[in-house]
C-alpha positions in Angstrom: 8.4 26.7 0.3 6.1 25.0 -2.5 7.7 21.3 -1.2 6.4 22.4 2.5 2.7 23.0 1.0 2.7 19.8 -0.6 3.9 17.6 1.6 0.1 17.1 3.1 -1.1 16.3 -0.5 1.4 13.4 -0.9 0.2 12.4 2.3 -3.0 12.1 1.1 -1.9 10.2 -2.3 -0.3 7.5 0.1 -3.3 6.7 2.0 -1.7 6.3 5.6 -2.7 7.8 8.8 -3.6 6.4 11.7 -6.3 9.5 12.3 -8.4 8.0 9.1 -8.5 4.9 10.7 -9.5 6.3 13.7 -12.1 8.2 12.7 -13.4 6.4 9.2 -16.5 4.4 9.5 -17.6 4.2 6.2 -17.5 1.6 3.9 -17.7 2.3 0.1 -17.9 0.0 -2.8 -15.1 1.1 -5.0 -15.7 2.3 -9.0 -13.5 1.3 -11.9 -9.4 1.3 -11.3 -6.9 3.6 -11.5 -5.0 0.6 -12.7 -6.3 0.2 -16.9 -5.4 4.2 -16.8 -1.3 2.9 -16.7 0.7 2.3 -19.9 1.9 -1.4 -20.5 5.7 0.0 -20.1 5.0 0.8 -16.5 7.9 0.2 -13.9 6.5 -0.1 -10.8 2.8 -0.1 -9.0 2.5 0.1 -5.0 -2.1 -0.2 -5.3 -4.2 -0.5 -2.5 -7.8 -1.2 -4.2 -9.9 0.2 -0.9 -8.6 2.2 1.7 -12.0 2.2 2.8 -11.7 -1.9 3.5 -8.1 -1.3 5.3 -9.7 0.8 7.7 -12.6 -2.0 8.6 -10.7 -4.6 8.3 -7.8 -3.3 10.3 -10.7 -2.4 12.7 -11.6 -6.1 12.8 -8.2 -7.0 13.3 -6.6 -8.6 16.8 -3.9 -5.3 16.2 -6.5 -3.0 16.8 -7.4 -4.3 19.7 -4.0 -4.0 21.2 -4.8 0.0 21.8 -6.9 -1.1 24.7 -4.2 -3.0 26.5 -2.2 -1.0 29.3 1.2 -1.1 27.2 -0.3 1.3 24.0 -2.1 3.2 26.3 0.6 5.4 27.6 2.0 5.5 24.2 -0.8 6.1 22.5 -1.8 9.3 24.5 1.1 10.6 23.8 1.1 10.2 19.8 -2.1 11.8 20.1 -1.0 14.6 22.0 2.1 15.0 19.6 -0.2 14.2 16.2 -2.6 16.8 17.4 -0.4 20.1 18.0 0.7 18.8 14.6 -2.6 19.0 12.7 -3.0 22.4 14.3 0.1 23.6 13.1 -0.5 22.3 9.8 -4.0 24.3 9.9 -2.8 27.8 11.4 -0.2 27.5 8.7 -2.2 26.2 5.7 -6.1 26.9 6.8 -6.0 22.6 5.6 -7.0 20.3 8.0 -5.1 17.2 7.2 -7.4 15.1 9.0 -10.7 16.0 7.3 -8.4 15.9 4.2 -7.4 12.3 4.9 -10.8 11.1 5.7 -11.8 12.3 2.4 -10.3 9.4 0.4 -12.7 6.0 0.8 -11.5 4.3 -2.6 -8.6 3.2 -4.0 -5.1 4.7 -3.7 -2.0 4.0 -6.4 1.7 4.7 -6.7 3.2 4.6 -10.0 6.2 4.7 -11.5 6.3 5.2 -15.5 8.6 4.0 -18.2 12.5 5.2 -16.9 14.3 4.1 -19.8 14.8 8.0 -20.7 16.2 8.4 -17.0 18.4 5.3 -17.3 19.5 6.7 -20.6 20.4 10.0 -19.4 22.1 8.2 -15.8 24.4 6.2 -18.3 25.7 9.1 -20.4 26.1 10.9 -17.8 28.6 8.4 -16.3 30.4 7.6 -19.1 31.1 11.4 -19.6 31.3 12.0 -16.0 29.0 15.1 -15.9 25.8 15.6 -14.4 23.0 13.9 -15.5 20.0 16.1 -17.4 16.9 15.3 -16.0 14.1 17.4 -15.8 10.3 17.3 -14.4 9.2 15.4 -17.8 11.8 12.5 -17.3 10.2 11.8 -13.9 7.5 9.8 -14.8 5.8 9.6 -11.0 2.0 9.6 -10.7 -0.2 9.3 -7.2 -3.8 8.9 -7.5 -6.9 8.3 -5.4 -10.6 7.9 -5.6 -12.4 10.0 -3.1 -15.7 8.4 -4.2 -18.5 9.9 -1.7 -15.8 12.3 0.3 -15.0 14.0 -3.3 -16.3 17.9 -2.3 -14.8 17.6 0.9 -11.1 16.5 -0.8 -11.7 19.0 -3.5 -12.4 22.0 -1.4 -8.5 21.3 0.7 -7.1 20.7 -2.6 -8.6 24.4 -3.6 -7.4 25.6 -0.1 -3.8 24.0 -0.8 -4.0 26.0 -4.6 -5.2 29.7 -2.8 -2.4 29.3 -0.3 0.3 28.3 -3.4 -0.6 31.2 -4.7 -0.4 33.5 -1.5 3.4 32.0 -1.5 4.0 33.2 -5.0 3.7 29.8 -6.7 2.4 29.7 -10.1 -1.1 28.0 -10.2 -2.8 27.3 -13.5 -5.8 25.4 -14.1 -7.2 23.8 -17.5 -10.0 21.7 -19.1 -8.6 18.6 -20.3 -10.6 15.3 -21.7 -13.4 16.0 -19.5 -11.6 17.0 -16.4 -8.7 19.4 -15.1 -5.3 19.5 -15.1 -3.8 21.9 -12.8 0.1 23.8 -13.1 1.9 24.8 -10.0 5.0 26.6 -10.6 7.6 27.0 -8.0 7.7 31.0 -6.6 10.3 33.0 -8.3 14.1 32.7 -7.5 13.0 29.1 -5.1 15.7 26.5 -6.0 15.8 23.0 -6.2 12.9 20.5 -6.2 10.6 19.7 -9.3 10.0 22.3 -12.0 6.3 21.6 -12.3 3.8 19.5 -10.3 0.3 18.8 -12.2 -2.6 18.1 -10.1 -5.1 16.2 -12.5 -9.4 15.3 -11.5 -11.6 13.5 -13.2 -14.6 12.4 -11.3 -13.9 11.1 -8.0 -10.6 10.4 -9.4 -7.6 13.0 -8.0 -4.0 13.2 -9.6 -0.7 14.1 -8.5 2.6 13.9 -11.0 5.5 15.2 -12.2 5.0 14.4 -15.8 2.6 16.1 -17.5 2.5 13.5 -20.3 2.0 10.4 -17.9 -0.9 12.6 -16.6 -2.9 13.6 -19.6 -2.3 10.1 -20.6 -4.1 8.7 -17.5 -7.0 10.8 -17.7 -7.3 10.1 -20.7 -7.7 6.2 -20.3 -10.4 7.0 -17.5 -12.5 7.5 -20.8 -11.7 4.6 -22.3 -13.5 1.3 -21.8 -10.8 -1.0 -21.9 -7.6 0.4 -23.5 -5.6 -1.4 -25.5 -2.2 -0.7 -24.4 -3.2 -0.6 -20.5 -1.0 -2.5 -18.0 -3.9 -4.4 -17.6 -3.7 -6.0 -21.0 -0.2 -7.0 -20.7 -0.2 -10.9 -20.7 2.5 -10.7 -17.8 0.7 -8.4 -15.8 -2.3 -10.3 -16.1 -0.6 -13.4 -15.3 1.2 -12.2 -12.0 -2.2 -10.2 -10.5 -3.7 -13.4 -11.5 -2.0 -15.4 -9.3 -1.8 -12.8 -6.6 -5.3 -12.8 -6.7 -8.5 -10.9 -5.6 -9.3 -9.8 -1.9 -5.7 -8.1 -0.7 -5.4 -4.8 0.9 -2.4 -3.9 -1.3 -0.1 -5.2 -4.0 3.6 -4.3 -5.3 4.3 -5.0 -8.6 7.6 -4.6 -10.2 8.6 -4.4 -14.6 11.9 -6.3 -14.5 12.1 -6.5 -18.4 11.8 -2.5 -19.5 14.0 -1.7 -16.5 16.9 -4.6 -17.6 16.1 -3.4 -21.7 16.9 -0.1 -20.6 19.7 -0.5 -18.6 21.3 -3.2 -21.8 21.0 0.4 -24.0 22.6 2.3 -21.9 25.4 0.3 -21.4 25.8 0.3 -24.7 29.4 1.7 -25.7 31.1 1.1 -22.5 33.8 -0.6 -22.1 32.5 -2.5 -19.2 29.4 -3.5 -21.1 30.1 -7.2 -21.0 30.6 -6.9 -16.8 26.9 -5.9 -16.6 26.3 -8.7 -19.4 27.2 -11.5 -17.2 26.0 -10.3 -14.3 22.7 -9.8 -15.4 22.5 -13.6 -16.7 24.3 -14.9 -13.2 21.4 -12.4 -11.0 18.7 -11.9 -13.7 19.0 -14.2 -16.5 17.1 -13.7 -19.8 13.7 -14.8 -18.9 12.7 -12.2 -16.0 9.7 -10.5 -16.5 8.1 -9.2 -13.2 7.7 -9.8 -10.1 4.7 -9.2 -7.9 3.2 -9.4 -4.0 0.3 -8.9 -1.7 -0.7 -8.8 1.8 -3.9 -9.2 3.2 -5.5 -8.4 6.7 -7.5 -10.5 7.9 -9.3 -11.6 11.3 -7.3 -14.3 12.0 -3.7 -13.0 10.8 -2.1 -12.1 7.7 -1.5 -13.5 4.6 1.0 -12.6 1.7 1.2 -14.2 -1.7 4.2 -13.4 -4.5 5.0 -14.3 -7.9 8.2 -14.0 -10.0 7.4 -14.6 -13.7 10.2 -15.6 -16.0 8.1 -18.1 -18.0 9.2 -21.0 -15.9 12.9 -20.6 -16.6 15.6 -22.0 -14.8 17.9 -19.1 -16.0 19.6 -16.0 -13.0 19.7 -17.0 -9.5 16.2 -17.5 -9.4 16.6 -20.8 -11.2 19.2 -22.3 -8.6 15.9 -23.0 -6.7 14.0 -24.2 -9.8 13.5 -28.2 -8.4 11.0 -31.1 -8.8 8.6 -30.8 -6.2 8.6 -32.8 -3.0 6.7 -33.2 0.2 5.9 -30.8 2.1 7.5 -32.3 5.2 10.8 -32.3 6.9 12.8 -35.4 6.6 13.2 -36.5 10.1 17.0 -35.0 10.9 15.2 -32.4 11.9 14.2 -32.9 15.9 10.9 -31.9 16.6 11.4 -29.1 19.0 12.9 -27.3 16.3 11.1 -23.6 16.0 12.1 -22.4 12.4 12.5 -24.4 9.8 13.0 -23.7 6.1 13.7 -26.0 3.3 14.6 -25.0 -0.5 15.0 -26.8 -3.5 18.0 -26.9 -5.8 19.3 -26.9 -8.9 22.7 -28.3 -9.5 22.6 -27.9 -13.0 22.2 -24.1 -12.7 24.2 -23.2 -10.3 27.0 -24.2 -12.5 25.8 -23.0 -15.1 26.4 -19.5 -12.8 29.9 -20.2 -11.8 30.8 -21.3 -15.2 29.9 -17.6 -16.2 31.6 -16.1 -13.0 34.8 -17.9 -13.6 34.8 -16.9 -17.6 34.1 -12.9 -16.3 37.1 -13.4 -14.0 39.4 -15.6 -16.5 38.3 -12.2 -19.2 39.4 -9.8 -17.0 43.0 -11.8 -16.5 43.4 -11.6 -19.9 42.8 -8.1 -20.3 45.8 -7.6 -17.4 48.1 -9.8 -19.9 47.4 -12.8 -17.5 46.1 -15.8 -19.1 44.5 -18.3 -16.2 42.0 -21.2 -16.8 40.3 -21.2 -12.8 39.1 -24.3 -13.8 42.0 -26.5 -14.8 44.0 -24.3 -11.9 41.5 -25.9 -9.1 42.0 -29.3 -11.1 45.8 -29.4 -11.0 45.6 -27.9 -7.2 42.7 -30.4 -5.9 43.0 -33.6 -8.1 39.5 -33.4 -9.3 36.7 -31.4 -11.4 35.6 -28.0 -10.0 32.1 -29.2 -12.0 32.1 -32.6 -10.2 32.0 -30.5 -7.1 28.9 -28.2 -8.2 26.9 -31.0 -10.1 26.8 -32.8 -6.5 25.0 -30.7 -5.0 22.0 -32.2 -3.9 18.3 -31.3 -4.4 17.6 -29.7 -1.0 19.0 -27.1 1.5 17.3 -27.1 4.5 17.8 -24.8 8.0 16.4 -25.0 11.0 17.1 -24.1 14.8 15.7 -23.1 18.1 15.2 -19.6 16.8 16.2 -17.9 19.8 18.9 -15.3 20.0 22.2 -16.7 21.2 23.1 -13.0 22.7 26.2 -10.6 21.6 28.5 -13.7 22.3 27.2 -16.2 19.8 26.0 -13.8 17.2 24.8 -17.5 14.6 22.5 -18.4 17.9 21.2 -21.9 17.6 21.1 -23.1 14.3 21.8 -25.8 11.6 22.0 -25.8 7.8 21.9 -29.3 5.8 23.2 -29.7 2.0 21.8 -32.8 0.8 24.5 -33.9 -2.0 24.0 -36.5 -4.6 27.3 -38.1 -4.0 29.9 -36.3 -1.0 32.9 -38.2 -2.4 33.8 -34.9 -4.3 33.8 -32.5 -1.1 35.1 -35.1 1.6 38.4 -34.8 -1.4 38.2 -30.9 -0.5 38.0 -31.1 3.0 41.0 -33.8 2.6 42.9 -31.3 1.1 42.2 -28.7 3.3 43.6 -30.8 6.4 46.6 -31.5 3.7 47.2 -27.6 3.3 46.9 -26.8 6.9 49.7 -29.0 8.1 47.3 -31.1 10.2 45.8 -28.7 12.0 42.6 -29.2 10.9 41.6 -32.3 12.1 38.6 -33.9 12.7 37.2 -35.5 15.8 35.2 -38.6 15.8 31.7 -39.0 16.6 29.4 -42.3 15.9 32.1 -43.1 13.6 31.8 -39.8 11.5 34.4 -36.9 11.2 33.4 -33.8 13.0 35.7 -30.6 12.4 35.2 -28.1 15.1 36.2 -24.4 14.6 37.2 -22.0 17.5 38.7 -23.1 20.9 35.2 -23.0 22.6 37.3 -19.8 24.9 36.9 -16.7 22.4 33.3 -17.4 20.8 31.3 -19.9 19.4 32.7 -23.2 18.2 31.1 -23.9 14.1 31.0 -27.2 13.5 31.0 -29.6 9.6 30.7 -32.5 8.9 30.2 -34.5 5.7 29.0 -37.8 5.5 26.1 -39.8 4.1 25.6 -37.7 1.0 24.9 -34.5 3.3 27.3 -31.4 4.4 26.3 -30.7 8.5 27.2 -27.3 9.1 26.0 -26.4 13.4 26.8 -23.1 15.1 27.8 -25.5 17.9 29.3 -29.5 17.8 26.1 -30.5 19.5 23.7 -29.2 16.6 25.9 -31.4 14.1 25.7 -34.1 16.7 22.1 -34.4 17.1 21.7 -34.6 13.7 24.0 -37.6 13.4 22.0 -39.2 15.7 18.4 -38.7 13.8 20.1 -39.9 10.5 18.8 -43.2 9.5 16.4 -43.2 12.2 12.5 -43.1 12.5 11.7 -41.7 15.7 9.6 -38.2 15.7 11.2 -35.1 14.8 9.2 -32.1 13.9 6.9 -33.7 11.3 4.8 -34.8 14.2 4.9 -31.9 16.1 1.2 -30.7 16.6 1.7 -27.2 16.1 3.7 -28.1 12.9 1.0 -29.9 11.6 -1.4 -27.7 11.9 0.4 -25.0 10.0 0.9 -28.1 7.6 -2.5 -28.7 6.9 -2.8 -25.3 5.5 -0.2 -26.1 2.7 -0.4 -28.3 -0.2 1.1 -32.0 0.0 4.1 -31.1 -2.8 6.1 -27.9 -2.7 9.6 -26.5 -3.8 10.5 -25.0 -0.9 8.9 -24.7 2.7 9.0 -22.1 6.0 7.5 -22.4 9.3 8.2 -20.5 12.5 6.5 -21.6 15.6 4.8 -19.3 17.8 7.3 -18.7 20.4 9.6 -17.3 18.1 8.1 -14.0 17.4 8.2 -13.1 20.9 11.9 -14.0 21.4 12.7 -11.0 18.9 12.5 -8.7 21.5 15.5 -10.2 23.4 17.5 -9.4 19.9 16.1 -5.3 19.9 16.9 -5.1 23.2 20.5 -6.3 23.0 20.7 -4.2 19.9 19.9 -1.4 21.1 22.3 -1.6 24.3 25.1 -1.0 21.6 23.4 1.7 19.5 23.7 5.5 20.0 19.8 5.6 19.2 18.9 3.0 22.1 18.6 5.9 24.7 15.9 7.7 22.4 13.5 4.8 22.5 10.9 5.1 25.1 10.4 2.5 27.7 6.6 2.7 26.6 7.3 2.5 23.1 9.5 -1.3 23.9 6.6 -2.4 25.9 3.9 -2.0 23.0 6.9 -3.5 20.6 6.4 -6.5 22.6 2.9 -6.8 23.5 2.5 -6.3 19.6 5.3 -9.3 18.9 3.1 -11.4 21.4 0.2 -11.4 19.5 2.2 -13.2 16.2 1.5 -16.5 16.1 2.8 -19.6 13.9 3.9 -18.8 10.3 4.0 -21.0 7.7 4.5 -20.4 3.8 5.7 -22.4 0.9 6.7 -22.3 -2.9 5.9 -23.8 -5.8 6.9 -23.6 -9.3 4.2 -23.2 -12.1 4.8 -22.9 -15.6 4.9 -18.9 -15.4 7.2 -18.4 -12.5 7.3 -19.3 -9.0 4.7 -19.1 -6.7 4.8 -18.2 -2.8 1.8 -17.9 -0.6 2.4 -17.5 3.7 0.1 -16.9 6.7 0.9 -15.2 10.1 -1.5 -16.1 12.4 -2.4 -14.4 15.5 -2.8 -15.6 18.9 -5.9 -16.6 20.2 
């Protein structure tokens, strides 16, 4: 009953209706943030700094527009109708009304997740003993928050409406001074099982609370006293770096604590017998370094842009660091034809990636040994192949690149149109492997000739797509069809345009610095083609019949209105950097 009542206050501590930005046209200048009110230990933060600026803004936007066209209308009307007899119910039920409740909020909104080293703790023994974890409303340390700013009465007075009805229900409500605001108890009715123990409600201000923890609570309102406190998330040098690079000016930002959650989960391994499993797989995914990782998106008139940031101190440790390269242009070499409509391009690092599958053979050659079964994988593929497993990895090339047509190749050719390049620093190594495989297979792998090149061709072209590979000057040519592999033959060594002078290429280009690590673009056509893919989809789900013709029609008005995209990395000496633009149609 009490998770019933409060599910139009979490609502509210989200920040996402479409009535408010319907209806909200007010613009507020937003006061201090919730943010310096977080402890540096903090796990995760989903913050949007102005909900008052993602209504205008989305007002602004190309998307809002769409509710005029003749394919949201239908739908539209009808999400109103449906949305409305649900605000009534919600009122008749609750004397609330979730819309007025919702307007209320014009500042920022956060989502926080404290330190959970006590729930990783707990998770751990309880799996080693294989009982029931002990967790309790303390060891969930959640925490919403929003700044009502000018609509603080009008918040405060549902939030007093949502506490009179608790208490009509039976729920215990109980309400104290603390630091120069309140802290509020609800206690489930008597005999109600399941759900939290406790929920606080905390004010301060403008400022409104919801947790589970009563701790993480009284700690954040106490912070809103402070001027700048010391041990705030905002002090951290690692938070500071990430939002620094995210930036100022985005509607909303993720950020993620890698190294408490990795530090916690290292103790709670602790004892088990498995404990040096996690170890190497938390080098090979994680590595050492880690420290956080971050994004934001912005709205704006002309599309949207997103920016992200891993820092691990510009490591080249975990899987991150297998894309740790020396920067190069930011253009495609010109294999790549110039009606291509995605592209993406990564750099490499050889050098780490073994250093991975080093680590991944010694977990595997460890866990022989513990089944009596002493196996070196290494000097096994040696003795098998004639040559190093390490000469295979180290020549692997500085780039990967993929690109295609990026239209759907339908239910029978389920890779569609695409091709991936390895550049390799020397091929000899893997034109030995695919020599052996043709050795193992009797000769039934064989390749066929093409410009003087060997081409081996998968499938009998009768029962589904034909793959395609081939290696040869320093590159692996993998196609999901000969032709793919073909074309690209015929670009190599030659000059003659490919999609570095494709106009609509270059203009996405021009928005991008001249060296990157890695590289993405999407042409404008693609976007729309997506809706071929949902539909064939949903001709083979059990949920395709429940989709509304109206509801497909404003799917693809809305997929018409994305435009080019075009993004790009680049390492700093933090952590990598990605920044990446949608734009809309004109």
């Amino acid at each position: 009953m009490l998770k019933r009542l409060l599910l139009p206050l979490i609502a509210i501590m989200v920040g996402l209706s479409a009535w408010t930005i319907a209806q909200d046209k007010q613009t507020v200048v937003v006061g201090p943030s919730i943010l310096k009110t977080l402890p540096k230990n903090t796990t995760l933060v989903l913050h949007a700094p102005s909900l008052a600026s993602i209504v205008r803004d989305f007002k602004n936007s190309p998307i809002y527009k769409l509710k005029d066209k003749q394919e949201f209308t239908e739908l539209l009307d009808q999400a109103e109708q449906s949305l409305e007899e649900a605000r009534q119910t919600v009122i008749a039920e609750t004397q609330i009304d979730p819309i007025e409740m919702l307007g209320a909020v014009k500042g920022e909104a956060v989502l926080a997740v404290g330190d959970i080293s006590k729930v990783i703790k707990s998770l751990g023994e309880a799996l080693m003993n294989m009982e029931e974890p002990e967790l309790d409303s303390e060891s969930m340390p959640l925490l919403m928050g929003v700044d009502a700013l000018g609509g603080r009465e009008k918040f405060k007075k549902n939030i007093l409406s949502l506490m009179a009805l608790a208490v009509r229900e039976g729920a215990g409500v109980k309400t104290e001074d603390f630091h120069g605001g309140k802290i509020t108890t609800l206690s489930p009715p008597e005999g109600a099982e399941g759900g939290p123990e406790r929920i606080y409600i905390g004010e301060k201000g403008s400022k409104f609370f919801l947790a589970f923890s009563r701790k993480f609570l009284e700690q954040t309102i106490v912070k809103l006293s402070e001027a700048n406190p010391e041990d705030s998330l905002e002090n951290d040098p690692g938070f500071k770096e990430t939002a620094g690079r995210l930036g100022k000016g985005n509607h909303a930002s993720f950020f993620m604590n890698m190294k408490p959650i990795l530090k916690a989960v290292n103790g709670a391994m602790e004892g088990n017998p498995f404990v040096f499993l996690w170890q190497t797989v938390e080098k090979v995914l994680f590595g050492t370094s880690l420290n956080n990782f971050g994004m934001a998106i912005a709205l704006e008139e002309n599309g949207i842009r997103s920016k992200s940031f891993v820092h691990n101190n510009g490591a080249s440790d975990g899987m991150l660091g297998w894309f740790k390269s020396k920067p190069f242009a930011a253009s495609p070499p010109s294999i790549v034809p110039g009606d291509a409509g995605t592209y993406n391009v990564s750099g490499l690092n050889a050098e780490a990636i073994t250093k991975s599958v080093k680590m991944m053979l010694n977990l595997v050659q460890s866990f022989a040994a513990l089944q009596g079964a002493e196996a070196n994988v290494e000097e096994m593929f040696e003795a098998e192949m004639g040559f190093k497993l390490s000469s295979l990895l180290s020549s692997i090339g500085n780039r990967l690149h993929y690109f295609g047509s990026g239209q759907s190749g339908g239910i029978e050719n389920p890779l569609g149109d695409m091709t991936i390049v390895l550049e390799l620093s020397n091929d000899a190594p893997w034109k030995k492997l695919v020599n052996k495989a043709i050795e193992m297979s009797g000769g039934a792998f064989e390749p066929k000739k093409y410009m003087g090149r060997d081409v081996f061709v998968m499938g009998d072209g009768f029962s589904g797509p034909q793959p395609a590979v081939c290696i040869s000057d320093k590159m692996i040519i993998f196609g999901s069809e000969p032709e793919n592999v073909q074309k690209v033959i015929r670009r190599i060594g030659k000059d003659s345009p490919g999609l570095a002078d494709n106009a609509e290429f270059k203009e996405a280009l021009g928005k991008l610095p001249a060296q990157v690590t890695g590289l993405a673009y999407q042409s404008s056509s693609v976007a729309a083609s997506y809706m071929e893919m949902i539909e064939q989809a949903l001709q083979f789900s059990p949920a395709g019949d429940a989709v509304p013709p109206e509801a497909m029609r404003a799917l693809n008005a809305l997929l018409n209105l994305m435009g080019t995209s075009a993004s790009y990395t680049s390492w700093t000496e933090k952590g990598l950097y990605s920044e990446g633009s949608t734009r809309f149609k004109k």
